[in-house]
C-alpha positions as CSV (number, residue, x, y, z in Angstrom):
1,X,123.5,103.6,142.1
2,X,122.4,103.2,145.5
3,X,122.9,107.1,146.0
4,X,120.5,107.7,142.8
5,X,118.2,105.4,144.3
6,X,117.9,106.6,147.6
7,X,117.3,110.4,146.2
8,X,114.5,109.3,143.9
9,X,112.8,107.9,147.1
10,X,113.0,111.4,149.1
11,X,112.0,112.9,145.6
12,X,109.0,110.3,146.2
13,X,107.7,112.5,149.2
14,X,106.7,115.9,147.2
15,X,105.4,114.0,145.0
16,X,103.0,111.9,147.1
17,X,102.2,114.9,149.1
18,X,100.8,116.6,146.2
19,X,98.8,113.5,144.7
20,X,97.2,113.1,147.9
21,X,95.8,116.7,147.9
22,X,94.6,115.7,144.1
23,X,93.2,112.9,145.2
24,X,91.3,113.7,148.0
25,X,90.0,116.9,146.8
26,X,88.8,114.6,143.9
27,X,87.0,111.9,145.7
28,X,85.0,115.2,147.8
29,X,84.0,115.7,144.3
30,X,81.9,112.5,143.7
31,X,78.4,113.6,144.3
32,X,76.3,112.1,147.2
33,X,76.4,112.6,151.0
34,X,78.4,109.9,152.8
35,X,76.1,110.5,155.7
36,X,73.0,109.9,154.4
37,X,74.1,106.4,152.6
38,X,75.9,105.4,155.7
39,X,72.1,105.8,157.4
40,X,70.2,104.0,154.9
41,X,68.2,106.1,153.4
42,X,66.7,109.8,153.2
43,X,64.3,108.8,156.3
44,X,66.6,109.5,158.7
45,X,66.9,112.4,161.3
46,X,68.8,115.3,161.4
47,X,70.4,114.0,164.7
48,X,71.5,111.1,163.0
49,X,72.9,112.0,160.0
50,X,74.9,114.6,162.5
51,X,76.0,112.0,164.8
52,X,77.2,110.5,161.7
53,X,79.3,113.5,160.6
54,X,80.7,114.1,164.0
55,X,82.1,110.6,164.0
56,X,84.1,110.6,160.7
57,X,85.0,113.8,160.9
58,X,82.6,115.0,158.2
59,X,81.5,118.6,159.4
60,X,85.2,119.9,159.7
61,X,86.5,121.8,157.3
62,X,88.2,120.1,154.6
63,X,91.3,121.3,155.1
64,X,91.3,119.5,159.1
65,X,89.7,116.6,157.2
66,X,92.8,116.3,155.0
67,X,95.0,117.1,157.7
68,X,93.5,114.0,159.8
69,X,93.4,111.5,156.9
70,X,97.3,112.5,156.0
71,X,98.8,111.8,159.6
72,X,96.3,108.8,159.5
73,X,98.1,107.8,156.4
74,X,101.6,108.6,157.3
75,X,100.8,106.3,160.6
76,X,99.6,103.2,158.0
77,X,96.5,103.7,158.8
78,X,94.4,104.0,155.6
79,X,90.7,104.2,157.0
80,X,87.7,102.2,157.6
81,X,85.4,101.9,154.8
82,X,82.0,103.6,156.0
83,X,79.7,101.4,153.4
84,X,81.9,97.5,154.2
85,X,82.9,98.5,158.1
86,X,85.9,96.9,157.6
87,X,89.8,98.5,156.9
88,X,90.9,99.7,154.1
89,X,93.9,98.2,153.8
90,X,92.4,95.0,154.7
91,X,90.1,95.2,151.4
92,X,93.0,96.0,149.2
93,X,94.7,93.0,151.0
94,X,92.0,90.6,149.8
95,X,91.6,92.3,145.9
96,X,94.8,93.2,144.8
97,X,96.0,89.6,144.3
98,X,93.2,89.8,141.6
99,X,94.6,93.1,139.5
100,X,98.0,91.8,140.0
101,X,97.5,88.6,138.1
102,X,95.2,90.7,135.4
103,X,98.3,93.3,135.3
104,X,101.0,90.5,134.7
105,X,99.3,88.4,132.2
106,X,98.5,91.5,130.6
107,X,102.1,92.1,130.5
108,X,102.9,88.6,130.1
109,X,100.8,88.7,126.6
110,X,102.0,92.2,125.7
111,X,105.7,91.3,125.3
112,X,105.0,87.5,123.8
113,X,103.2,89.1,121.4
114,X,104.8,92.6,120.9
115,X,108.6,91.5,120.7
116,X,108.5,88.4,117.8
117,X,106.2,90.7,116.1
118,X,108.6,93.9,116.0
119,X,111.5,91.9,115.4
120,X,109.7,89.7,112.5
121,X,108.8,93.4,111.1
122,X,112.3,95.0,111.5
123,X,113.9,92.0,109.3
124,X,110.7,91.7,106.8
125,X,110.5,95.5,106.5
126,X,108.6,96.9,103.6
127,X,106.8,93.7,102.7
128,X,103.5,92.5,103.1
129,X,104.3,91.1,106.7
130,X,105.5,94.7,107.8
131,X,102.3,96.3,106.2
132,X,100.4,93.8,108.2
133,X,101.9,94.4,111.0
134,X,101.0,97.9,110.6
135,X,97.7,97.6,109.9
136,X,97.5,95.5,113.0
137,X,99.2,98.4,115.1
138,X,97.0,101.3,114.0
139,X,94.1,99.4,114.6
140,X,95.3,98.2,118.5
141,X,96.0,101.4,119.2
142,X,92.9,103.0,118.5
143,X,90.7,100.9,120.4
144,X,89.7,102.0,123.4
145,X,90.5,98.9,126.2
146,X,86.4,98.6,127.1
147,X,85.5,98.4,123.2
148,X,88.2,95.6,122.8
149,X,86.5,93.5,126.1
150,X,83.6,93.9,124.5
151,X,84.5,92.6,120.6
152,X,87.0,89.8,122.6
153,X,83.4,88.9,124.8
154,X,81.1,88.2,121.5
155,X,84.0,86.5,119.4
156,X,84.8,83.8,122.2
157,X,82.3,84.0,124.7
158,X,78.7,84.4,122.5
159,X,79.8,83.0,118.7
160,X,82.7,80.6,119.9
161,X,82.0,79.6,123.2
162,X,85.2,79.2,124.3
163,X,86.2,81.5,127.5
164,X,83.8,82.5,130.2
165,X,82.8,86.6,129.6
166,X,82.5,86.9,133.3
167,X,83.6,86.9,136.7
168,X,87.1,85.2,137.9
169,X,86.4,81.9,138.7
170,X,87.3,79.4,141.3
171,X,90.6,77.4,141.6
172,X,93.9,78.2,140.5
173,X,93.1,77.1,136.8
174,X,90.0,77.7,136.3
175,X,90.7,81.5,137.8
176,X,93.4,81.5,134.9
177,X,90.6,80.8,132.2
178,X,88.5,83.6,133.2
179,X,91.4,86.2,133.0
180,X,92.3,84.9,129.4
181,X,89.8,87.9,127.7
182,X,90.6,90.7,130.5
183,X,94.2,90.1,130.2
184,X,93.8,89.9,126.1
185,X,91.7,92.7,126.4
186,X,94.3,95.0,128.6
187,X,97.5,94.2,126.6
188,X,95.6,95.0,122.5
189,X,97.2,98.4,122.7
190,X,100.2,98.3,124.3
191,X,100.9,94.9,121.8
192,X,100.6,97.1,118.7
193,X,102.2,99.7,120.6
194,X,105.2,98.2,121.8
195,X,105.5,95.8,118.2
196,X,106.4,99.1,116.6
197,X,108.6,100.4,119.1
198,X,110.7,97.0,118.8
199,X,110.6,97.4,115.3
200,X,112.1,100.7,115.0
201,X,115.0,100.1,117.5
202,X,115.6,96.9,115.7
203,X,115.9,98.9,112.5
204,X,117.9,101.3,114.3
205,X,120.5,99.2,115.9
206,X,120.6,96.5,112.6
207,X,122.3,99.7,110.5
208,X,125.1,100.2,113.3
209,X,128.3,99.6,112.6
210,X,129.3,96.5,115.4
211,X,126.2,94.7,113.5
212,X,127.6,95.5,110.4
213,X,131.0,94.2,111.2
214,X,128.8,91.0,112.9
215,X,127.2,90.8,110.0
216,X,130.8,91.0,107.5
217,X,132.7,88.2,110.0
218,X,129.7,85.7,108.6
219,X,128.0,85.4,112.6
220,X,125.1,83.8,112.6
221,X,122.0,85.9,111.6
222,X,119.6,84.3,114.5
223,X,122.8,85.4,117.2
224,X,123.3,88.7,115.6
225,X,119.7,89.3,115.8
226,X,119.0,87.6,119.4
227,X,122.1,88.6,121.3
228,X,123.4,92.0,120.3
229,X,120.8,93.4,118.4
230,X,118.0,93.0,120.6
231,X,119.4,93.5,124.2
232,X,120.1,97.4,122.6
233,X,116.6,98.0,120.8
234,X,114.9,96.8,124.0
235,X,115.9,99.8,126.2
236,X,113.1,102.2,124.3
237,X,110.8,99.5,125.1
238,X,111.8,99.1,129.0
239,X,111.0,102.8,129.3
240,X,107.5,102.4,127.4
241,X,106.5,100.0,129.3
242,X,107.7,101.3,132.7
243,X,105.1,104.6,131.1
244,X,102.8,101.9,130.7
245,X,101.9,100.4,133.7
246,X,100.3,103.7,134.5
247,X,98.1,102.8,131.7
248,X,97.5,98.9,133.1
249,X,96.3,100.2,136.3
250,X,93.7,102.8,134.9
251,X,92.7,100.0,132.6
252,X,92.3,97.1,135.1
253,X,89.2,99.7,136.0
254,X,87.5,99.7,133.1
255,X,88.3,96.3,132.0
256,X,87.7,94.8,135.8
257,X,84.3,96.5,135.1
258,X,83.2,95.3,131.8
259,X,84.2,91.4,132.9
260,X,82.7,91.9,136.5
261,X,85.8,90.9,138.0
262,X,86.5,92.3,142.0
263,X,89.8,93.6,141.7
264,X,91.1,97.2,142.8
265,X,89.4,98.8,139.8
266,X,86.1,97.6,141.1
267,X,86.4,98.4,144.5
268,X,87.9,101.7,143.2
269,X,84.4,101.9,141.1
270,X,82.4,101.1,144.2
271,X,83.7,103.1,146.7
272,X,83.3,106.1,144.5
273,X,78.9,105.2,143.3
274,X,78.3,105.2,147.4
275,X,80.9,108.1,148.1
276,X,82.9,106.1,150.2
277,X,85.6,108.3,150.2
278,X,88.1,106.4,152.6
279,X,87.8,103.5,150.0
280,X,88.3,105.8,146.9
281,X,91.8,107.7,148.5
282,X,93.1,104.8,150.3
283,X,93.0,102.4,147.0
284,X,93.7,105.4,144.3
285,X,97.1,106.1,146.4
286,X,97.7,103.0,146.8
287,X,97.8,102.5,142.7
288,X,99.8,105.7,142.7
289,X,102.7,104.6,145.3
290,X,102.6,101.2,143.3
291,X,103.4,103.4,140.1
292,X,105.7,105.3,141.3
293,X,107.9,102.5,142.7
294,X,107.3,100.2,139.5
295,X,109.0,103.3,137.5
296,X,111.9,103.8,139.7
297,X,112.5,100.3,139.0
298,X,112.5,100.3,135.5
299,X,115.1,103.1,135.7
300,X,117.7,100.8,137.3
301,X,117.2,98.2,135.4
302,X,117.7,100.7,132.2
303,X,121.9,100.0,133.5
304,X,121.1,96.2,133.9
305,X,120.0,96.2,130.0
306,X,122.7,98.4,129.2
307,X,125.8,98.9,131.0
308,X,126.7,102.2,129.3
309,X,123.8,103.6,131.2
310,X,125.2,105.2,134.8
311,X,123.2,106.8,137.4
312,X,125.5,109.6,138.7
């Protein structure tokens, strides 16, 4: 295991290497001059907006721009934002506790919700609760993450008045409250998503023969169910939702957005409306890095879940 592990991190390095050529040829993309929002306006002189350039390295060829942001990187050194003045990596500090509680109450509701559901489905399958739960999935799944904020915002927010529709709050509690709909929001789709996925390897592993012969020695039916049949059905789902973080992290953007919360996705959505291109790459690689290491961990615990799994 620890040989597997260690050559999935060197396998890490290509990899990055070629995401930060994506990424920064994507945030040059944005349009807007950083110079001339950096000097306030379209007032200002030539000398300036040149003096400007010099500074961050902005009338060099791309290429020696990459070049100087990459050993920047590879030093820790992730930039100075030129709107805020202040690091980078100081402003993902202060925000990414915010997207980390939205990404694991999103999770947090996703598998509450998703795994009683697909199991309830796998040993009700074919009647109305299955059909239901069906319904339910087709629908989650085809709503798009900002359309869901937006129904979840007039249901409990304008008709019921129940949950605050923006911003995060102050306090420990009350900062809970205010990430009830975001979180609800974020995890719609993967809940219908994952219900069905439980409910198929549920109905996979319940025809095997060891549940059979559980099943013929007169074991319990909640044991059979809780104990050997889940621990194999949930192995599909660990490498879902490993896929599915992915899919959290370009959704805290949009949903971050939509609830005016000051995560990464905001900052990610601010930096690129003033071009502030070290704020954009430094916060987008971040997310990617986090990715990447959030999957490699889901592979080892694929042998945790089940033991037949080896990593050679």
């Amino acid at each position: 295991m620890a040989s597997y592990i260690i050559r999935r991190l060197f396998i890490l390095i290509p990899i990055l290497f070629i995401v930060s050529i994506l990424i920064f040829g994507m945030s040059r993309m944005v349009p807007g001059d950083p110079a001339l929002i950096m000097a306030g306006g379209h007032q200002t002189s030539p000398e300036v907006l040149d003096n400007i350039r010099e500074k961050y390295h902005l009338n060099k060829p791309i290429v020696e721009q990459y070049a100087i942001w990459l050993k920047n990187v590879a030093s820790g050194d992730l930039g100075e934002s030129y709107k805020m003045k202040q690091s980078v990596t100081s402003m993902i500090s202060e925000r990414m506790p915010l997207t980390l509680q939205l990404i694991v109450m999103s999770m947090i509701f996703t598998l509450i919700i998703a795994i009683p559901l697909g199991i309830l489905s796998a040993i009700k399958k074919n009647t109305w609760m299955d059909h239901l739960s069906t319904m339910f999935a087709f629908v989650g799944v085809s709503s798009p993450v900002f359309f869901t904020g937006i129904l979840l915002v007039l249901l409990f927010s304008y008709h019921l008045d129940l949950l605050p529709a923006f911003g995060a709050g102050e306090g420990f509690t009350d900062n809970l409250v205010h990430l009830l709909l975001p979180s609800l929001a974020l995890s719609f789709n993967m809940v219908a998503l994952n219900s069905r996925i439980t409910r198929s390897g549920m109905i996979e592993v319940m025809n095997t023969n060891y549940i059979q012969t559980a099943v013929a020695k007169g074991m319990p039916r909640k044991v059979i169910i809780l104990k050997h049949a889940l621990r194999n059905a949930l192995v599909p789902l660990v490498t879902v939702t490993g896929i599915q973080i992915g899919v959290l992290i370009v959704g805290t953007v949009l949903v971050e957005y939509t609830f005016g919360l000051g995560g990464l996705g905001s900052l990610i959505i601010n930096g690129v409306q003033t071009s502030d291109y070290p704020v954009v790459q430094g916060t987008m690689l971040f997310m990617v890095v986090a990715f990447l290491l959030i999957n490699l961990l889901v592979d080892i615990l694929y042998a945790v879940i089940d033991p037949r799994i080896r990593y050679k």
